[in-house]
C-alpha positions as a Markdown table, in Angstrom:
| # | Residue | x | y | z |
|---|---|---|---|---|
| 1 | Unk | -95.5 | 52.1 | -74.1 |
| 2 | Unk | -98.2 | 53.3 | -76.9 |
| 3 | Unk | -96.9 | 56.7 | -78.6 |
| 4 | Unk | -99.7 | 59.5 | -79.1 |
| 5 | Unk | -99.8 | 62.0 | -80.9 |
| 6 | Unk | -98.2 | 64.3 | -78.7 |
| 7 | Unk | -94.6 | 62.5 | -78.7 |
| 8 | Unk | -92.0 | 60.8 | -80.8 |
| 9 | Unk | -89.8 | 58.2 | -81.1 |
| 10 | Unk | -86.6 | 58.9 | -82.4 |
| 11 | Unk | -83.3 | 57.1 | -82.8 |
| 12 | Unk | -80.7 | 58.7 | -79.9 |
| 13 | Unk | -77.9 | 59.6 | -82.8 |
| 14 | Unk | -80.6 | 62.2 | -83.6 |
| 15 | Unk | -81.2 | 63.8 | -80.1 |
| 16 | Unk | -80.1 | 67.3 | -79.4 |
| 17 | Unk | -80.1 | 69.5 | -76.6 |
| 18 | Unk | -83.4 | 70.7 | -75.1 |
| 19 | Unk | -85.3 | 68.0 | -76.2 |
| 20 | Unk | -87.9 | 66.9 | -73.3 |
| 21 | Unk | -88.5 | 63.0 | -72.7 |
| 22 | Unk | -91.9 | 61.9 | -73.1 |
| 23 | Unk | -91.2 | 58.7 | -70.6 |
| 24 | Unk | -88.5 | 57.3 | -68.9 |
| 25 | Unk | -85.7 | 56.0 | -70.2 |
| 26 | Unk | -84.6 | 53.0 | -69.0 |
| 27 | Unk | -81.3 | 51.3 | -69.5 |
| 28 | Unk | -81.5 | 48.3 | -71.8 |
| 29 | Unk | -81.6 | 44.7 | -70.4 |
| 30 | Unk | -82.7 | 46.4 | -67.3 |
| 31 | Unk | -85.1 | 48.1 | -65.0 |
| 32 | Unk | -83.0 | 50.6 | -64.3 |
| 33 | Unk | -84.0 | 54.0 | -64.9 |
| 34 | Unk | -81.9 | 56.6 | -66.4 |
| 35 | Unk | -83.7 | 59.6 | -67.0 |
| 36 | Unk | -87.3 | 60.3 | -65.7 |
| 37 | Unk | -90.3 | 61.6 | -67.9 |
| 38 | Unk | -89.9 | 65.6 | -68.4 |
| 39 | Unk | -86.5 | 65.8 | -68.3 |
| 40 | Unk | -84.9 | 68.5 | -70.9 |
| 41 | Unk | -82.1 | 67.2 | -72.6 |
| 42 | Unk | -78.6 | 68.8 | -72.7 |
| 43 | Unk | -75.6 | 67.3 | -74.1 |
| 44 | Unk | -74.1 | 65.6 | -71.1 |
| 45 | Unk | -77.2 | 63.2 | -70.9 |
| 46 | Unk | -76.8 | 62.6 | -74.7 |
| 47 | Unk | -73.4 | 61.5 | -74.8 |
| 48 | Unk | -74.4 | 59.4 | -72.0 |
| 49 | Unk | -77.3 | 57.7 | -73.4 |
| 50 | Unk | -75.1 | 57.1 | -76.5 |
| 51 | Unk | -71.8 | 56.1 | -75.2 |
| 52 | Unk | -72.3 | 54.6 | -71.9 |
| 53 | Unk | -75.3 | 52.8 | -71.9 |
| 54 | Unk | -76.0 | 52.5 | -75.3 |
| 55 | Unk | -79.7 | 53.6 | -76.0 |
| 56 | Unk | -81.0 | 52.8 | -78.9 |
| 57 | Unk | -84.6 | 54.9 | -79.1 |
| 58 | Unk | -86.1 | 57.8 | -76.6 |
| 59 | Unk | -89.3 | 58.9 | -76.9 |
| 60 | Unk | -89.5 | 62.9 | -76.9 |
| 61 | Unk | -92.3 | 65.7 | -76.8 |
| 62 | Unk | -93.0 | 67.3 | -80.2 |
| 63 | Unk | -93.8 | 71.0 | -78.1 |
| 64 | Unk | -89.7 | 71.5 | -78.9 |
| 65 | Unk | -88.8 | 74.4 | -80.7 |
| 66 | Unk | -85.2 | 76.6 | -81.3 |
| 67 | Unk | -87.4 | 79.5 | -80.2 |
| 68 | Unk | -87.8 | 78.3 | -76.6 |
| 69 | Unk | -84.4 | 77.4 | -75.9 |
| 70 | Unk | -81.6 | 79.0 | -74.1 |
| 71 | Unk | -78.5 | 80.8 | -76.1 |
| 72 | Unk | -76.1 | 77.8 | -74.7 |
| 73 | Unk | -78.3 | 75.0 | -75.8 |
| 74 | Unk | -78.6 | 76.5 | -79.4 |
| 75 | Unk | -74.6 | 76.5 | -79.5 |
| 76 | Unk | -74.4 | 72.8 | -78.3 |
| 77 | Unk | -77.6 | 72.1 | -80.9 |
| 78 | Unk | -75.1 | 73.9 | -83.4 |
| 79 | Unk | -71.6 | 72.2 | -82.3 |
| 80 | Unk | -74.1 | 68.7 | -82.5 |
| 81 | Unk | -75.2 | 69.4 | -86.6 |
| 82 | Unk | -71.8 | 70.4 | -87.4 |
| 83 | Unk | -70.2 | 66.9 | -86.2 |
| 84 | Unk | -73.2 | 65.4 | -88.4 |
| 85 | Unk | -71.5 | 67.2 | -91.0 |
| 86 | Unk | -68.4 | 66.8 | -90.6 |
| 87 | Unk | -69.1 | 62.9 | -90.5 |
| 88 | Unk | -70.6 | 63.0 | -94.0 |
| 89 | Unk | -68.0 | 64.9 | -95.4 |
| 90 | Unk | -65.1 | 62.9 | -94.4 |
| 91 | Unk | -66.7 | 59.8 | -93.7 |
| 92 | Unk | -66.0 | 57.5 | -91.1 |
| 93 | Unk | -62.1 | 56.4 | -91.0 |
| 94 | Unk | -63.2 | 53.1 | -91.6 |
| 95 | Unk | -64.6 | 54.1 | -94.9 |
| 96 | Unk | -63.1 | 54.2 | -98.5 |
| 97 | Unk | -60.2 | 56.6 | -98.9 |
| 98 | Unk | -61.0 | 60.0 | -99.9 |
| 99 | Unk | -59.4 | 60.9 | -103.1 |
| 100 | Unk | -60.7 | 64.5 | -103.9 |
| 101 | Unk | -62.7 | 67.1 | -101.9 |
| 102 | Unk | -65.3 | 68.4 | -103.5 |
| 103 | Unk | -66.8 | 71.5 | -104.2 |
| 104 | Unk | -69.9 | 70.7 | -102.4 |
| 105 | Unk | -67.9 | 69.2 | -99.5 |
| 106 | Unk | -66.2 | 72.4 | -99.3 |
| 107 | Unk | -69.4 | 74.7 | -98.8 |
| 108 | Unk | -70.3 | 72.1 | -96.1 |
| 109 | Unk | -67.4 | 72.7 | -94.4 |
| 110 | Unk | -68.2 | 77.0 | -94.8 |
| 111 | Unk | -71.1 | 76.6 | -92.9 |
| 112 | Unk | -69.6 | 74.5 | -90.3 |
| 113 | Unk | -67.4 | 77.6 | -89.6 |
| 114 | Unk | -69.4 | 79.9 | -89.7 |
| 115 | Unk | -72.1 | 78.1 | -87.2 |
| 116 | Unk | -69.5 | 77.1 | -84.9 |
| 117 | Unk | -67.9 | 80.4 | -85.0 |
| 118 | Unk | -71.7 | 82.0 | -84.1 |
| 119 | Unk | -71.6 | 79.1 | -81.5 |
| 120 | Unk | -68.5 | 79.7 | -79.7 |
| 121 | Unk | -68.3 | 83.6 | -79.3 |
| 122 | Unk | -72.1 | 82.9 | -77.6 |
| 123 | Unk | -70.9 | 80.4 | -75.6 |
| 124 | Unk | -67.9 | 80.1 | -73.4 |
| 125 | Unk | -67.9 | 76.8 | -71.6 |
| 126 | Unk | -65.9 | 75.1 | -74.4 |
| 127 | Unk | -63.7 | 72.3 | -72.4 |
| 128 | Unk | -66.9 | 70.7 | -71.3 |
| 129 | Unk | -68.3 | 70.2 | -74.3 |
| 130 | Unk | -64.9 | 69.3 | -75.9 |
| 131 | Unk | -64.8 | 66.5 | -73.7 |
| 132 | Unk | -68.1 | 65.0 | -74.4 |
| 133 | Unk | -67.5 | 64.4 | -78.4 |
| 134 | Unk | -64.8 | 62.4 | -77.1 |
| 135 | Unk | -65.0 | 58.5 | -77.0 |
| 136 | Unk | -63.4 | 55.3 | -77.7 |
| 137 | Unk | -64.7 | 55.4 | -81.6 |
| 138 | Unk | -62.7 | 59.1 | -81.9 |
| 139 | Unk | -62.4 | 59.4 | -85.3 |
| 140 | Unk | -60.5 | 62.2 | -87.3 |
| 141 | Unk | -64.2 | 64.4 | -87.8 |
| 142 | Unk | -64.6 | 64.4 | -83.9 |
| 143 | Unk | -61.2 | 65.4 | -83.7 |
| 144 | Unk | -61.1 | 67.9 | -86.2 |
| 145 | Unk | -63.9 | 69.6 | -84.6 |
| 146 | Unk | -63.0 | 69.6 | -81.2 |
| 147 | Unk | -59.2 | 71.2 | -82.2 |
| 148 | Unk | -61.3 | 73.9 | -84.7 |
| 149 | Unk | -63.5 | 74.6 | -81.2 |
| 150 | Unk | -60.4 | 74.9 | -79.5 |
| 151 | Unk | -58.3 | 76.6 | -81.9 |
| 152 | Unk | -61.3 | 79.3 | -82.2 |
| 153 | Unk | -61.3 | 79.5 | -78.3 |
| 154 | Unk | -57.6 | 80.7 | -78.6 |
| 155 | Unk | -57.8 | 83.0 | -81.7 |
| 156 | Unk | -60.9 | 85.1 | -79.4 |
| 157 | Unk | -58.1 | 85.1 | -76.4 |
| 158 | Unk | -55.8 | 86.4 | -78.9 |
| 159 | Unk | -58.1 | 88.9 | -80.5 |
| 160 | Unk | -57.8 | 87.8 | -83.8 |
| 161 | Unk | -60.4 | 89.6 | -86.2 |
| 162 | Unk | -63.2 | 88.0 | -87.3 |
| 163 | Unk | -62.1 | 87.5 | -90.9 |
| 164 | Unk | -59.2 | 85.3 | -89.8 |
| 165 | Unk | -61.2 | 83.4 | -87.1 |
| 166 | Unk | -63.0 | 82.5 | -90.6 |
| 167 | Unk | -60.0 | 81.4 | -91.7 |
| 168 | Unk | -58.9 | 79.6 | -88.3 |
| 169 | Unk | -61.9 | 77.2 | -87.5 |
| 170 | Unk | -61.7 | 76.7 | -91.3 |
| 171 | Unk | -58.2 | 75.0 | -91.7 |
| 172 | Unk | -58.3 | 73.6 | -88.2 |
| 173 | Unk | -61.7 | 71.6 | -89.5 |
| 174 | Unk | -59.5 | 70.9 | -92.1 |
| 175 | Unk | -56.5 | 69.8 | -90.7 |
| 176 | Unk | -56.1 | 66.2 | -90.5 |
| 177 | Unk | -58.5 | 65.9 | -93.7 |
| 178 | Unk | -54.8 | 63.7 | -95.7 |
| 179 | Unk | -55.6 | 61.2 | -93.0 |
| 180 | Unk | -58.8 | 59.8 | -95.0 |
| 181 | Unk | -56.2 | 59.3 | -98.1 |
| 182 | Unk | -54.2 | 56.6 | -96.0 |
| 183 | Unk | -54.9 | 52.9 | -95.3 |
| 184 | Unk | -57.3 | 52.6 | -92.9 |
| 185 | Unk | -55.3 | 50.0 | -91.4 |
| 186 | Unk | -52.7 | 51.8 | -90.5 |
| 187 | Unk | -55.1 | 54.8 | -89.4 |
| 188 | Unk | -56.8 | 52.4 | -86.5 |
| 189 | Unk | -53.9 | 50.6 | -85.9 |
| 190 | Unk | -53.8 | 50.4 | -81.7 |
| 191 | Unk | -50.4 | 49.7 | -81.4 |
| 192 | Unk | -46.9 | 51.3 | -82.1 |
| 193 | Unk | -46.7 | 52.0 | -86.1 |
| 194 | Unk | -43.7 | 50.5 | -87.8 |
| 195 | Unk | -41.5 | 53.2 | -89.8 |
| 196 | Unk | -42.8 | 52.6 | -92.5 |
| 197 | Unk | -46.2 | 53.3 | -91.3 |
| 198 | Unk | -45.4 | 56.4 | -89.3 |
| 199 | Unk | -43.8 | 57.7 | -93.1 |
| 200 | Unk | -47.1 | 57.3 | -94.2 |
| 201 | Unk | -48.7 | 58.9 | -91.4 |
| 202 | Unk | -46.2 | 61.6 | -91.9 |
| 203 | Unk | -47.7 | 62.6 | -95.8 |
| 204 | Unk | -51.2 | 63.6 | -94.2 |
| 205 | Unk | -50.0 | 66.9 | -94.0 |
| 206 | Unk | -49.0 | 67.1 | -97.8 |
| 207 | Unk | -51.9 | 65.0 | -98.9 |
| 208 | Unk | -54.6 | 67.5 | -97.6 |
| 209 | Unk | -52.5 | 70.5 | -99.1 |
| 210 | Unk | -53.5 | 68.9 | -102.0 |
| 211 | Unk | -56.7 | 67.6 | -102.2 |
| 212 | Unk | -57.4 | 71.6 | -101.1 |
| 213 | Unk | -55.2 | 73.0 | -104.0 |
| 214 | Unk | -56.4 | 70.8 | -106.5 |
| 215 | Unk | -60.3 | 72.1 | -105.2 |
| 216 | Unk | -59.0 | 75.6 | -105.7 |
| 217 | Unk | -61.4 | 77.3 | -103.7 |
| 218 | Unk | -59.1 | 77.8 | -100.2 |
| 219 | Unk | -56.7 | 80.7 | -100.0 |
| 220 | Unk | -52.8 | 79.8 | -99.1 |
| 221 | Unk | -53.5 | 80.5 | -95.5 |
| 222 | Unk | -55.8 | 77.9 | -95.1 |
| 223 | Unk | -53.9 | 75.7 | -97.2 |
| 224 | Unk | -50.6 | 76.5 | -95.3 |
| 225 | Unk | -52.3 | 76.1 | -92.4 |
| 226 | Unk | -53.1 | 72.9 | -93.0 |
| 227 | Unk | -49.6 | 72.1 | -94.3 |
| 228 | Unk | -47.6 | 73.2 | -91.5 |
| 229 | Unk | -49.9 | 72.0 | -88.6 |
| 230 | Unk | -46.8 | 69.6 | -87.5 |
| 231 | Unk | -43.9 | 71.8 | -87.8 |
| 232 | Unk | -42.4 | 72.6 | -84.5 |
| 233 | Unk | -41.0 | 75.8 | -83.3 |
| 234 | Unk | -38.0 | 74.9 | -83.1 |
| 235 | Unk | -37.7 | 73.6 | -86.1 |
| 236 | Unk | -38.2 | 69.6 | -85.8 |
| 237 | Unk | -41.2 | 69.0 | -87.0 |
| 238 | Unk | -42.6 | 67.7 | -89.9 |
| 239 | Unk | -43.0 | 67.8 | -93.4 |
| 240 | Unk | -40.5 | 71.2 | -94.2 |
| 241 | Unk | -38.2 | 71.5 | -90.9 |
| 242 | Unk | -39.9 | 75.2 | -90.5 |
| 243 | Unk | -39.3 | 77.0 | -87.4 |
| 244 | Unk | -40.8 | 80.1 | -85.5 |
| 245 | Unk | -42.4 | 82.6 | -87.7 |
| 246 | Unk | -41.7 | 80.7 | -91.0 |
| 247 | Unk | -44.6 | 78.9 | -89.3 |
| 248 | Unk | -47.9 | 80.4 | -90.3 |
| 249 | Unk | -49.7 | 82.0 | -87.2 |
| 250 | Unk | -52.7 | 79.7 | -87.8 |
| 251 | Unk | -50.6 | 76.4 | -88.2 |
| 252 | Unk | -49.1 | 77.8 | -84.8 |
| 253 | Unk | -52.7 | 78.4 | -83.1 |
| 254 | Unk | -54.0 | 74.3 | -84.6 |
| 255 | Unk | -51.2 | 72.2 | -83.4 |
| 256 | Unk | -51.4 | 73.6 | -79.5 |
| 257 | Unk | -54.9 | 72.6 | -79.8 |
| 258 | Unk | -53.8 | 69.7 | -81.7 |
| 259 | Unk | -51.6 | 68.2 | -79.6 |
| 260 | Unk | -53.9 | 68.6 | -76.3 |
| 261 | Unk | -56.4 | 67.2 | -78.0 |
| 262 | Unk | -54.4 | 64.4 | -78.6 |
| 263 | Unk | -53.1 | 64.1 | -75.4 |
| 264 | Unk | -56.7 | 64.6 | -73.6 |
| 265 | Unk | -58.6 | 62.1 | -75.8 |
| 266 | Unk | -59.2 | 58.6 | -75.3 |
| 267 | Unk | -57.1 | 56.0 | -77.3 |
| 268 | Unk | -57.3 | 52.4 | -77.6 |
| 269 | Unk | -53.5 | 52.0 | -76.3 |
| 270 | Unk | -54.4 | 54.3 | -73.0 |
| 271 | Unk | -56.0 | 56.0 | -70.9 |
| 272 | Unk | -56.7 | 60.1 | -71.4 |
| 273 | Unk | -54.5 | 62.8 | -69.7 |
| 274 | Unk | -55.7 | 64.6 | -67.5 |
| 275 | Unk | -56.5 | 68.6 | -67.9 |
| 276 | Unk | -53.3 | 69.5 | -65.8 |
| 277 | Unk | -51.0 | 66.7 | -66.9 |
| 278 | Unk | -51.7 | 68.3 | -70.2 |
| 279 | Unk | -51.5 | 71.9 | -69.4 |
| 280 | Unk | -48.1 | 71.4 | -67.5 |
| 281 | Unk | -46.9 | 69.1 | -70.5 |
| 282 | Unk | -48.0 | 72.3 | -72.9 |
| 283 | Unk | -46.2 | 74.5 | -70.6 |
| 284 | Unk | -43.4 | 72.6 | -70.8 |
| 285 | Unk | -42.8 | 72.8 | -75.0 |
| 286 | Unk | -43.4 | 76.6 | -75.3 |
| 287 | Unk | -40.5 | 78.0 | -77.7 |
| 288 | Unk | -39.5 | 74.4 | -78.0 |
| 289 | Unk | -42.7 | 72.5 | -79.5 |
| 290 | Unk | -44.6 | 75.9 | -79.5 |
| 291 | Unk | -45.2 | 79.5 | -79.7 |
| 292 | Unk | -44.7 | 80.8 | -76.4 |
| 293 | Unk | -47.4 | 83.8 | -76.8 |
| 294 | Unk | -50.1 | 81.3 | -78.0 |
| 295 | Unk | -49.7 | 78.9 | -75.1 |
| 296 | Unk | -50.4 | 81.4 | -73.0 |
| 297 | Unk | -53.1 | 82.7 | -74.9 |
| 298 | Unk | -54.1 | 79.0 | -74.7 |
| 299 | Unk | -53.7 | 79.1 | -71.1 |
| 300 | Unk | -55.7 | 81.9 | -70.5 |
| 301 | Unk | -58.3 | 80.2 | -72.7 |
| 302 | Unk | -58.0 | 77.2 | -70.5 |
| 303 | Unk | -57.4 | 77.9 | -67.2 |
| 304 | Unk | -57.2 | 74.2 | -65.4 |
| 305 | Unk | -58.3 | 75.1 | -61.8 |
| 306 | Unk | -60.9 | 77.9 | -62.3 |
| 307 | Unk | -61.8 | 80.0 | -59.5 |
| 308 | Unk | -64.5 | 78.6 | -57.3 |
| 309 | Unk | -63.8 | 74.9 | -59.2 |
| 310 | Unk | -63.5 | 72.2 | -56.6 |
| 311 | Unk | -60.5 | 70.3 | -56.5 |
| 312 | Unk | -59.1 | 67.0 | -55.3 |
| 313 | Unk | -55.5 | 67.6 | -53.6 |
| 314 | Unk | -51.8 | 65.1 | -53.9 |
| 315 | Unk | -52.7 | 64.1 | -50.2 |
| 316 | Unk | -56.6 | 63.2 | -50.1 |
| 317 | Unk | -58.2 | 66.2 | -49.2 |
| 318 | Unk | -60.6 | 68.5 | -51.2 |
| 319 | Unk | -60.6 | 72.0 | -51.5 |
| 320 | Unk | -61.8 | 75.5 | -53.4 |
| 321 | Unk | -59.8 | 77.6 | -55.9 |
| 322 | Unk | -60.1 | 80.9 | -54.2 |
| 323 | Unk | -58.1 | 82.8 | -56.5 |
| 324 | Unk | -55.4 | 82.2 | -59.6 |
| 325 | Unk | -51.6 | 83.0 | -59.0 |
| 326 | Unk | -49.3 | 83.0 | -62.1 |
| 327 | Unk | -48.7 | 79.7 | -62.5 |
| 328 | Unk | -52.1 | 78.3 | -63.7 |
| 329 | Unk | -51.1 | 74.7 | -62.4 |
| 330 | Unk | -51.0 | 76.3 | -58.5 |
| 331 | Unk | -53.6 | 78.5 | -57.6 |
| 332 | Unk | -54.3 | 79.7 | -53.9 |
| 333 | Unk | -57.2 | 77.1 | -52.7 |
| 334 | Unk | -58.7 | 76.9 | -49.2 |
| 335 | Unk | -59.4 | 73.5 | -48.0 |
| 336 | Unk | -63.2 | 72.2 | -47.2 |
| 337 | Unk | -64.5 | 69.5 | -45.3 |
| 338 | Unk | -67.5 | 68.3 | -43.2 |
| 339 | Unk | -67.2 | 70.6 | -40.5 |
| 340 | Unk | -66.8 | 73.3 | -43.1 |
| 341 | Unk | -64.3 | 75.8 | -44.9 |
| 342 | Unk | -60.6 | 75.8 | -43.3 |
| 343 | Unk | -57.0 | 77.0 | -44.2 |
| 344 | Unk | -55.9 | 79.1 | -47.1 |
| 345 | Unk | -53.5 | 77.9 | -49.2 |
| 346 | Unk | -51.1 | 79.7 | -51.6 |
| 347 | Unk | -49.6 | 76.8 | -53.8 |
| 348 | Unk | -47.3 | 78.4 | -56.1 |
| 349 | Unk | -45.8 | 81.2 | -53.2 |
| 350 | Unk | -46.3 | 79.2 | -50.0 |
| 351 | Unk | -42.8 | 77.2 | -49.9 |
| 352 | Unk | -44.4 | 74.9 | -47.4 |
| 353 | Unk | -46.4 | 73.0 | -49.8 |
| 354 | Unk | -44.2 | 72.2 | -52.6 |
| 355 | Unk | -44.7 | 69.0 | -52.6 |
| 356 | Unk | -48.7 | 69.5 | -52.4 |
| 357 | Unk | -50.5 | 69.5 | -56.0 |
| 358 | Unk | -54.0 | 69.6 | -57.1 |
| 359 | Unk | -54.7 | 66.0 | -58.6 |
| 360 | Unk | -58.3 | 66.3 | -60.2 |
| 361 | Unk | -61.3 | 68.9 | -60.5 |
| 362 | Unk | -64.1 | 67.3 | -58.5 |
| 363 | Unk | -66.4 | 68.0 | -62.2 |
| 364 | Unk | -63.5 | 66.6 | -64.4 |
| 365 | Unk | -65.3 | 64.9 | -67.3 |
| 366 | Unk | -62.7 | 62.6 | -68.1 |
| 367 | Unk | -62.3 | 61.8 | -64.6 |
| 368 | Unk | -65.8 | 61.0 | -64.1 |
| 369 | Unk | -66.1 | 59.1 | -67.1 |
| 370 | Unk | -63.1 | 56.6 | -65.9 |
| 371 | Unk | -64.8 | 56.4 | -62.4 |
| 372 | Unk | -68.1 | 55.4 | -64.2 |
| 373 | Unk | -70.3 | 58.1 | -62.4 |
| 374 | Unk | -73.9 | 58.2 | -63.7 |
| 375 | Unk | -75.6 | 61.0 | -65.7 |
């Protein structure tokens, strides 16, 4: 097509939530169309168009404006700029190790936080968008954000003041920053690390300690944030053997988020966790891996089955969350069908169905990702 006045072409790295198409866009190679002319942008579509069918331009209306858009599309605009960011602040792990952080860098990162901060008390339908910065390309910045998202979600469940929320999002942005000192190599490697490789692995922890001491401008918090992020509460972690509250409450907070992160994203050796596989796994390590009071603060956060979700059940059929029961892993659900809405079922107190389990939210991102659903 011919491009007036009135609209733009622009590269789809650069897209952002409530941005309107000024024509079609059409799958490359094909006819197909994805998107029709006038349709406002939101982040779903975007990751989409980027990671799935692999758009290279989209024409857009220049009418948008911040002014016109809703509170929810500025935070995704937001949470969109800061992984920008934190991509030219830590470069790609494919790039040249890092071997300081700068000073520059380091008000980068400040903003980030606050933004995100702004971002995420405005908005809270964080797991959503948690899942759609995740792909096959997941480098440490994508995964440092998502875990600072998550680890802010948490902090708000836990009332932390606002102050240390500063202090939260900021070391969990920072958490994984030692990984851009090691070979790159061995930080894309897709199979099992030899031992000497997972020694290396094992410094990151260290090595961002330092790169932040020797910038001087982050308090100890941070710093031991940073630092401890693998210890375990029990005491088996990694680098110092610290257990329960010789832990700093922040490193506590990042490695929940952490290690769902982990667990939920996409690696080149297999295939995502689900929500719930994760949960119950989480569940599982409380006063073992972690502090009992923050997973469930996490799982208050991050209820799996939320009421009125749609779920897919262990035997084939479908069904509501009606209400939650306290186990967050077996809620009271009624079934639904064709012919309409049917029996109630209590799942954690009904002894009858102990052996019947929720196997995937109908909406589950991941999920609809594997099943290659279309925008």
């Amino acid at each position: 097509m011919t491009a007036d006045s009135s609209m733009m072409r622009i590269n789809v790295e650069e897209l952002e939530s409530g941005m309107v198409t000024a024509d079609n866009v059409v799958e490359p190679g094909t006819d197909r169309v994805l998107l029709l002319k006038d349709t406002v942008l939101d982040s779903v579509m975007i990751f989409n168009l980027k990671e799935r069918y692999n758009v290279g331009e989209v024409y857009i209306k220049k009418t948008f404006s911040s002014s016109t858009i809703s509170e929810e599309m500025k935070a995704e605009i937001n949470i969109h700029q800061s992984l920008s960011t934190l991509k030219d602040v830590f470069g790609s792990d494919d790039a040249k190790p890092l071997t300081e952080f700068t000073n520059e860098a380091a008000e980068q990162i400040n903003n980030v936080t606050n933004d995100l901060i702004t971002s995420l008390y405005a908005d809270d339908n964080i797991l959503l968008k948690m899942h759609q910065l995740q792909s096959y390309d997941d480098y440490t910045y994508k995964h440092c954000l998502r875990v600072a998202m998550m680890s802010v979600t948490i902090g708000k469940s836990l009332d932390l003041p606002r102050n240390r929320m500063h202090d939260l999002c900021e070391a969990a942005l920072l958490h994984d920053l030692g990984k851009r000192t090691i070979d790159v190599d061995i930080i894309r490697k897709p199979g099992r690390l030899t031992d000497d490789e997972f020694l290396a692995i094992k410094k990151h922890p260290q090595n961002g300690y330092l790169l932040l001491r020797k910038n001087g401008g982050y308090s100890e918090e941070v710093m031991n944030a940073v630092l401890m992020h693998h210890e375990k509460f029990d005491g088996t972690g990694y680098p110092l053997g610290l257990k329960g509250e010789q832990i700093t409450y922040l490193a506590r907070i990042i490695t929940v988020a952490d290690v769902y992160d982990a667990l939920t994203s996409n690696r080149p050796y297999r295939q995502p966790w689900s929500v719930a596989e994760a949960e119950e796994f989480m569940m599982g390590g409380a006063n073992t891996h972690f502090d009992y009071d923050i997973i469930t603060a996490f799982l208050n956060a991050f209820a799996p089955y939320p009421v009125g979700e749609k779920v897919q059940l262990s035997d084939g059929r479908r069904a509501i969350v009606v209400s939650t029961t306290t186990n967050v892993l077996r809620p009271v659900i009624r079934i639904t069908s064709e012919k309409g809405e049917g029996e109630v079922i209590d799942l954690y107190n009904d002894f009858k169905y102990l052996t019947l389990s929720i196997k995937a939210l109908e909406s589950d991102p991941v999920k609809a990702k594997q099943e290659g659903k279309a925008i």
